[in-house]
N, C-alpha and C positions, 0 to 999 in steps of 0.2 A: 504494500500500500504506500502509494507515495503523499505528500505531506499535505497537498491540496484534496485528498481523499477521505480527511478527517471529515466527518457529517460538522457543518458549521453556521453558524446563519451571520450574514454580516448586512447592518446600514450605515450608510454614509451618512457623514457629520449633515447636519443642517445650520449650526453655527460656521462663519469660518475660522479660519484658525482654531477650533476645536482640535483637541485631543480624541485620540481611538481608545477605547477603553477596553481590553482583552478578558471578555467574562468567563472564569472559570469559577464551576458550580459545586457544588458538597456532593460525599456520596450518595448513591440514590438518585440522584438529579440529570438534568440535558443540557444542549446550548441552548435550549428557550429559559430555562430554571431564572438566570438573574438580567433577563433583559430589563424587568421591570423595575429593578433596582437602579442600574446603568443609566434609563432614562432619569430615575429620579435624581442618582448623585451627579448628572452632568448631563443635562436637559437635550445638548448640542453638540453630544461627541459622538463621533462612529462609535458603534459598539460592532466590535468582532465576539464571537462567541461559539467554540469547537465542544465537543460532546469527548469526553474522557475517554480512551481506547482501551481499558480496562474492567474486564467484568469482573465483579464478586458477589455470586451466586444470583446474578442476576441484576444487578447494581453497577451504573456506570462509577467507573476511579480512576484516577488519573493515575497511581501505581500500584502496583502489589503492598501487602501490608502482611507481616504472619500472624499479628493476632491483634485487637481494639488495642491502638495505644504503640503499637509494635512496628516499626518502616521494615519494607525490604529497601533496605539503602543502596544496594546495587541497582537496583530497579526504578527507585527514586533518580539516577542521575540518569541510567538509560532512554526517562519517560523525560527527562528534561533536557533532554540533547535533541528527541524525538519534536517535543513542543518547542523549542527555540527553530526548529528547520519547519516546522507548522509557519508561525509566526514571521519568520525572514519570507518564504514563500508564498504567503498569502500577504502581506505588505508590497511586495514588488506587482503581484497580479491585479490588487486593487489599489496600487499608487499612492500606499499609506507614507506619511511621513514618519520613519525608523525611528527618528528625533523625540515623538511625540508620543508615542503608544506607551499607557498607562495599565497595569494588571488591576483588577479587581478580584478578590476572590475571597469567599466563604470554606472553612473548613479546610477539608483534602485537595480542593481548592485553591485557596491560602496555603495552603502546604507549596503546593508545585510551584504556586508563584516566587514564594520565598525560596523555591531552590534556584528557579531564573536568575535570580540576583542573586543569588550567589555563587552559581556553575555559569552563568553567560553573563557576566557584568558588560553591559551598553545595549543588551537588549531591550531593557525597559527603562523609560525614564523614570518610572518608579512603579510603588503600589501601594492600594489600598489592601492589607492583609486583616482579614475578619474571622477570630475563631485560629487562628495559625498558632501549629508546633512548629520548634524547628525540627526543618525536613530532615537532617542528617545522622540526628539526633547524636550518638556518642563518635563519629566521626568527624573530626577535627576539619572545619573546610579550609581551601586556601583564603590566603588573605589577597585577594582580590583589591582593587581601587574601588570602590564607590564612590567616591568624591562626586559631586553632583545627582546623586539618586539619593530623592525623597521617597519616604515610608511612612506611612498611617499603618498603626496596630492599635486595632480593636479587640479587647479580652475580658472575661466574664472572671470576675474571681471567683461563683461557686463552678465553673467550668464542668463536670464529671467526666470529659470525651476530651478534652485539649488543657491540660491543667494550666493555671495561670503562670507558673515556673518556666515554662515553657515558652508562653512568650516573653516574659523577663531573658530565656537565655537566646531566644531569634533575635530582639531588642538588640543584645548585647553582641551577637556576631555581627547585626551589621552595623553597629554605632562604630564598632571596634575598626571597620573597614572602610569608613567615612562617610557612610549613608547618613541623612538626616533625620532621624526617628523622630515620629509623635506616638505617647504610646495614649491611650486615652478606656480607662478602665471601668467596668458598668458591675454592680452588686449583683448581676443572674448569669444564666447557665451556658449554654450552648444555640445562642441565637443570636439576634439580630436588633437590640431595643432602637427604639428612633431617634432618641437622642444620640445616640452613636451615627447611625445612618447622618443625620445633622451635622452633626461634627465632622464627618468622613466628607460632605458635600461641600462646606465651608472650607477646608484645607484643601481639597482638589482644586477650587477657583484660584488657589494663590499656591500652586505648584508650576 
């Protein structure tokens, strides 16, 4: 399967100079799952949106896992070398600007995103990570430049499926590597409250 093969829905900006916003969705989910978010956090950006090439037991994922909580971490960089050669080829066929293309993602999601940034630094001008571990988890990543990639993390401190340690230590990989982190923290679980979405759409307009 070659990279344009991924099932994906894309529309073009209707602001200009907008931003592409690269929707990846939690397990269980498709590329329709966060269209409806994408328009909310950025009214006027393309939204690209691919469907995860991994089943588990019937559930789209963007990698293999061995058990809730548990990465296949070889599998995690393989699916993220797979989504960077996604993303380079589907910006050249719809004339995206490389410059511009922002991740947004939920969950497993947020995982894959968080490995872009940090397996393909200059791929994403940044991202909005919601719900994210780090993807590599006891795997030491390189130190990479991020210097000019901005980061929104959003995280539940009762968390039960992505503990909040977790992203304290994403936070901390990519501060360490000159990313700009906002970490922005909510009292509940494994979701989505709106004041977070709020907060996620106000830091987008001024990235």
């Amino acid at each position: 399967m070659t990279s344009t093969d991924v099932p994906y829905v894309f529309h073009p900006a209707t602001e200009p100079g907008a931003p592409t916003l690269l929707l990846l969705h939690g397990t269980g989910a498709d590329e329709h799952d966060l269209l409806g978010l994408g328009r909310t956090l950025y009214p006027g950006a393309a939204l690209l949106s691919p469907r995860g090439q991994v089943n588990e037991n019937g559930a789209n994922r963007w990698f293999r896992r061995l058990r809730e909580g548990v990465f296949d971490v070889d599998d995690v960089v393989a699916r993220t070398d797979d989504l960077a050669d996604f993303v380079n080829a589907v910006a050249a066929k719809h004339e995206l600007d490389t410059r511009r293309i922002l991740a947004v993602g939920f969950s497993n999601g947020a995982n894959i995103a968080a490995a872009a940034l940090l397996l393909h630094p200059g791929l994403l001008r940044g991202a909005v990570l919601l719900a994210a571990a780090a993807p590599l988890q006891d795997r030491q990543p390189d130190m990479v430049d991020l210097s000019g990639t901005s980061v929104f993390l959003g995280a539940g401190t009762a968390d039960p499926i992505t503990p909040i340690d977790q992203a304290h230590l994403l936070a901390e990989q990519l501060t360490e590597r000159g990313a700009d982190v906002t970490v922005t923290q909510h009292p509940g679980g494994h979701a989505l409250p709106p004041n977070v979405v709020d907060e996620a759409r106000s830091w987008l307009r001024k990235v």
